[in-house]
C-alpha angles and dihedrals in degrees: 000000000000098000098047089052086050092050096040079056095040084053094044088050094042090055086045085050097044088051095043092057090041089049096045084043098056087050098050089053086045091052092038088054095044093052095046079050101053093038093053096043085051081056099047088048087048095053093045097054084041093058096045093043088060094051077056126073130234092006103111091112095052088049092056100044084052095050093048087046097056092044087050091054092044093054091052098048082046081060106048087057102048086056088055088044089051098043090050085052087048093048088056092054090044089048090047086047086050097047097050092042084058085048097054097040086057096038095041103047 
């Protein structure tokens, strides 16, 4: 009867883990997607004001500190996500930790 109590919570362990990882997969893919959004979009807003800028005169300088600026932006937007990235990979191992802690307190009286 034991064993079967210890499968039936392996199984049971085994389905939490598999949608934990689906679940920490598909946001890191959301996050992923975000980021490559924001940092093109930085790019696009940089070449247009670059484009306009060199129609201009005398506006070389504006165009550069708007360019830094937006790579700066876009960095720090990279990074908040690859903290977010790095804290849902976290959460799996904690749920996986979690799971075979339950495991061992029904299996070990």
């Amino acid at each position: 009867m034991e064993v079967k109590r210890v499968l039936s919570v392996g199984k049971r362990l085994q389905i939490i883990l598999e949608e934990a990882e689906r679940e920490s997969q598909q946001k890191l893919g959301d996050a992923k997607r975000r980021s490559e959004e924001l940092v093109n979009k930085a790019k696009a807003e940089a070449d247009e004001k670059k484009s306009r800028a060199q129609r201009g005169a005398g506006i070389d300088d504006l165009v550069k500190a708007e360019e830094n600026h937006a790579k700066e932006e876009a960095e720090k937007i990279r990074a908040q996500y690859q903290q977010k990235i790095e804290a849902i990979k976290k959460l799996s191992k904690k749920k996986r930790d979690h799971s075979v802690d339950l495991v061992i307190k029904e299996v070990l009286p």
